[in-house]
C-alpha positions as CSV (number, residue, x, y, z in Angstrom):
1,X,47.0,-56.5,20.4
2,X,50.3,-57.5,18.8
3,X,52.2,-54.8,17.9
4,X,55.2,-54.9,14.8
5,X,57.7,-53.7,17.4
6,X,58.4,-56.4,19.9
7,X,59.3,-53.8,22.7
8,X,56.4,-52.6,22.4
9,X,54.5,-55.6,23.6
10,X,56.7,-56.4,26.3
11,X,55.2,-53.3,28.2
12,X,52.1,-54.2,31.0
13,X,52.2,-51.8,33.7
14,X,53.7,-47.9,34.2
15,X,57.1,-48.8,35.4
16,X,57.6,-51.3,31.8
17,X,56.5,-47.8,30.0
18,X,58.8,-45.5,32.1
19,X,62.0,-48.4,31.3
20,X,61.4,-48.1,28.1
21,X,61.2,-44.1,27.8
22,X,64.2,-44.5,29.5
23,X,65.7,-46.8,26.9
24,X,64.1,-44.8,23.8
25,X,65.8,-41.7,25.1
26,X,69.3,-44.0,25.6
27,X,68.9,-45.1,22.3
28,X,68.5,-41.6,21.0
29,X,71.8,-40.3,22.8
30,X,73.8,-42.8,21.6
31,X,72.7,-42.5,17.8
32,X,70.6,-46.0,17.9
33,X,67.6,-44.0,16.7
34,X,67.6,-41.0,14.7
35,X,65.9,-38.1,16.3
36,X,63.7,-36.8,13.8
37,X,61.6,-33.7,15.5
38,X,64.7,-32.7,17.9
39,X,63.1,-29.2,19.3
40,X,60.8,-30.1,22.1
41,X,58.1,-28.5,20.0
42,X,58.1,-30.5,17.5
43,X,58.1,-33.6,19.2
44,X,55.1,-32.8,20.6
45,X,53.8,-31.7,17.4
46,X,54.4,-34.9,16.2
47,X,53.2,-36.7,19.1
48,X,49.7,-34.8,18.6
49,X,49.5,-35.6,14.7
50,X,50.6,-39.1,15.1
51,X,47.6,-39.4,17.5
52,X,45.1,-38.1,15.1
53,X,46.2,-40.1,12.9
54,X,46.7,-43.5,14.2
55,X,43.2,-44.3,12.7
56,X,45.1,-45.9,9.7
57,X,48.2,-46.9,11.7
58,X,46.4,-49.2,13.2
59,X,43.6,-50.6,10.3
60,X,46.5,-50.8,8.0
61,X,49.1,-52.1,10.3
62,X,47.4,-53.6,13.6
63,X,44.6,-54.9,11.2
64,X,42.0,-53.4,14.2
65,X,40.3,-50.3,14.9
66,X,42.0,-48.0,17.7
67,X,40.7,-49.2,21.2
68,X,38.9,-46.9,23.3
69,X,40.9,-46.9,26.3
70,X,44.8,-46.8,25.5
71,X,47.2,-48.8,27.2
72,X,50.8,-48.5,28.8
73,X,52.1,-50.1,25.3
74,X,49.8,-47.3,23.3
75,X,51.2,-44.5,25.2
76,X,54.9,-45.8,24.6
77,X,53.9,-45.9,20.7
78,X,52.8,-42.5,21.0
79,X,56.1,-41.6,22.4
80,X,58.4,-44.0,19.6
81,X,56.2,-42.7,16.5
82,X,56.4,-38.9,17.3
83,X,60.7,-39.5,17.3
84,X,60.6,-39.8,13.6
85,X,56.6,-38.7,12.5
86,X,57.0,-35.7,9.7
């Protein structure tokens, strides 16, 4: 799978996802990514709807159906999308 963001395919293995949580949440501190859902709530509100709704993420954007068995990379988009997904 290719994903749009590069980051994103740089991560193989649960200590690449844990760097870059590490780094997204960097990134938010500093003001490199605006924090859309800032209550913890919400985040995982929009961690939840992103979910269900990655079905057209990834036909319209991947080009491919949602695999059956996520990987290290899917989790870390999970985590990216629901920092901005209204």
């Amino acid at each position: 799978m290719n994903w749009p963001d590069a980051q994103l395919n740089e991560i193989k293995s649960r200590d690449d996802l844990a760097a870059y949580l590490q780094d997204l949440a960097k990134a938010v501190s500093d003001g490199r990514v605006a924090l859309g859902n800032p209550l913890t709530a919400d985040y995982l509100d929009a961690s939840a709807r992103w979910t269900n709704a990655m079905d057209g993420f990834f036909m319209n954007v991947i080009g491919e159906p949602v695999p059956e068995s996520p990987s290290w990379a899917m989790v870390a988009a999970i985590f990216r999308a629901a920092v901005t997904y209204e």
